[in-house]
N, C-alpha and C positions, 0 to 999 in steps of 0.2 A: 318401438318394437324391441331394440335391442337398447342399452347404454351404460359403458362405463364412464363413471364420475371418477376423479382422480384416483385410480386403482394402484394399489400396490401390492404383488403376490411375493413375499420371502419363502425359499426352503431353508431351512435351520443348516446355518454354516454356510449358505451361497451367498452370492451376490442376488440381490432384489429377479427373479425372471420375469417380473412386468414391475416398471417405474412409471409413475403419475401417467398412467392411461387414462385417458379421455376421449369417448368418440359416442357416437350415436347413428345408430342401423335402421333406419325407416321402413317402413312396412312395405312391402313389396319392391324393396331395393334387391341388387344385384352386386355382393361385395365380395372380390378377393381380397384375401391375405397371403403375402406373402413375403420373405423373411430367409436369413439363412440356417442353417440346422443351429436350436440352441438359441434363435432368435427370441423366442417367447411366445410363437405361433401357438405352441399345444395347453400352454397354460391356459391364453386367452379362449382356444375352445374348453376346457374344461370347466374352470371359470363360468361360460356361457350355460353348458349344460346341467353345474349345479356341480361338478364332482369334485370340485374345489370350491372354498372359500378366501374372498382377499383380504392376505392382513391388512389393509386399511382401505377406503373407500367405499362407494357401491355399483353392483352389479344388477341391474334393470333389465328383466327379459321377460316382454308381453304385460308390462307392469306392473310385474312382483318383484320385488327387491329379493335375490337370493335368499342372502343372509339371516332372514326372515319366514324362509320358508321351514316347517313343523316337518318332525321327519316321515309322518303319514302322507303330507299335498307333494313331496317330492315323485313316486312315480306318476302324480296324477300330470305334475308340472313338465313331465319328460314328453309325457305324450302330448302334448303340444308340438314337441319338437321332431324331427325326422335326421336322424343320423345316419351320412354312408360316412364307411371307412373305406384304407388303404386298400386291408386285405380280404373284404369281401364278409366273412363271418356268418358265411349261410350254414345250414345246420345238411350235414353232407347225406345223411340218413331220411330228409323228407325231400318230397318232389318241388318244383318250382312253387307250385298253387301252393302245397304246405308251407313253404318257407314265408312267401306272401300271407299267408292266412292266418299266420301262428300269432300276432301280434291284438287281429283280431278275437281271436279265440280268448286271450286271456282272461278281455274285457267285456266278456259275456253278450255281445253280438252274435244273433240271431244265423241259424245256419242258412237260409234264403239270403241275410243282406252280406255276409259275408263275401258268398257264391258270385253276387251282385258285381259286390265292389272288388274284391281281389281280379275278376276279368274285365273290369273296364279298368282298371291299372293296368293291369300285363298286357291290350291292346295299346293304353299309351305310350308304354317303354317298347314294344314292339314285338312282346315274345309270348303272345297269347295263342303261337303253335307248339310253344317250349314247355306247356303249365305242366305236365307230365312226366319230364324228364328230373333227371338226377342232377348234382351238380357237378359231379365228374363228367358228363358229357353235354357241359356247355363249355365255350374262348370263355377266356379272361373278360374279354368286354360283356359277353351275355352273363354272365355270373354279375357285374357290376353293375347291368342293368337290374339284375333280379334285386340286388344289393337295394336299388331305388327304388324298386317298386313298394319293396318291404317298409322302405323310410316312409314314401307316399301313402301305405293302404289306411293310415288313421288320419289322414287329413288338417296333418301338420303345420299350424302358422309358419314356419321357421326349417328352412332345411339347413342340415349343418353339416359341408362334404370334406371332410379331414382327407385331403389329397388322393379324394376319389379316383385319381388317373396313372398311380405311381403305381401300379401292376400290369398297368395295360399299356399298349402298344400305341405309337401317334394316333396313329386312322381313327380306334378305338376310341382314345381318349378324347380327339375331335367328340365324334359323336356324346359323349358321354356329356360333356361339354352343352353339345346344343341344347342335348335332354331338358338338362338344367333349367336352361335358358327361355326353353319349350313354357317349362313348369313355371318357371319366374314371370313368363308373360300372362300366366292365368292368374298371378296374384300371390304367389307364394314367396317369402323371401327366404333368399339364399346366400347362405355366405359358404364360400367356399378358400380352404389352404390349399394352395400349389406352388412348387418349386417351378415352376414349365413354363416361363417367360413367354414363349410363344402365344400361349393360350390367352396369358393376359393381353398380349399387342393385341390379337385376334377379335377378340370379342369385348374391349376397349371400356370394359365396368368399373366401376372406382375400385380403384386396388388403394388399401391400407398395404404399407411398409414398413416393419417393425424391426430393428435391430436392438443390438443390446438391450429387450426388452423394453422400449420405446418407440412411440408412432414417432416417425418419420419423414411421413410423407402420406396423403390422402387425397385422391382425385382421380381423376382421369388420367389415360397415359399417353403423353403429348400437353397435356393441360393442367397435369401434378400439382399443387399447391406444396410447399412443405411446412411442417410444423413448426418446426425448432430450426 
């Protein structure tokens, strides 16, 4: 599903932000990453989603080799994927359904399956009494949820949550968490960035470890393997 073959990302004048990465993300796995600020966490999802390219190696996702990809089959290649971010990024002027639906609408989906599919999403995240409202009067967590639903509505091999839970609150971010976890069990892989140790004790999915732009460490927590 996912795999870097011996990766390496230079920015011009830095030291390497990802050195001889190597890993591979199975289809319907469940993967933290986590790392400290500056570790190489962001490269690696950018990398993932195409918005980089690595100066040497390759990048395998859904098996298309980035690198390779035409600048036309790039947004085809994105929607494959489902991204939450930090900060949420809902568009503050349409309602829930709209924010949901917009992703839809681009790709000339019918206004019946649309309808369909955006409320059996917003039943799964839990806010199919919220479709109506704005985003200024939803918490941080129902914003973050909406944030998923939006990743979810095109039915994405690949969810990819860049520290989905750094705006929200513990309880919050619990939940946000299971969501995930909810989704992962229907078959969806997800890799997720978090700083929040807890989360990964918590829910105990192989966490990649990356420092100074290097894996570190890959496994379980309590049963870690390390690389190097």
């Amino acid at each position: 599903m996912i795999e870097f073959v011996d990766v390496f990302k230079n920015y011009e004048g830095d030291t390497p932000a990802l050195e001889s990465v190597s890993l591979k993300v199975d289809k319907g796995e469940f993967v933290f990453v986590v790392g400290q600020s500056g570790a190489g966490k962001s490269t690696l999802i950018k990398l993932i989603m195409r918005e980089l390219l690595p100066t040497s190696g390759s990048v395998i996702v859904g098996g298309k080799n980035t690198a390779k990809l035409k600048n036309s089959e790039i947004p085809y290649f994105r929607r494959t994927l489902g991204i939450v971010f930090q900060d949420f990024r809902l568009i503050p002027t349409m309602t829930v359904y709209e924010n949901v639906a917009f992703a839809l609408h681009v790709t000339g989906v019918s206004t019946r399956q649309i309808k369909k599919r955006v409320y059996y999403i917003l039943d799964l995240v839990g806010l199919i009494d919220k479709a109506k409202r704005y985003p200024e009067h939803l918490s941080g967590g129902e914003q973050q949820r909406v944030a998923l639903a939006r990743a979810l509505v095109n039915n994405p091999q690949i969810i990819i949550a860049d520290e989905p839970t750094g705006n929200i609150d513990p309880e919050m971010s619990l939940e946000i968490v299971e969501l995930l976890n909810e989704i992962n069990m229907l078959g969806t892989t997800v890799v997720m960035v978090t700083h929040q140790h807890d989360l990964v004790t918590r829910f105990n999915h192989r966490t990649i470890v990356i420092e100074r732009g290097a894996v570190v460490a890959d496994g379980r927590i309590g049963g870690r393997r390390a690389h190097r």
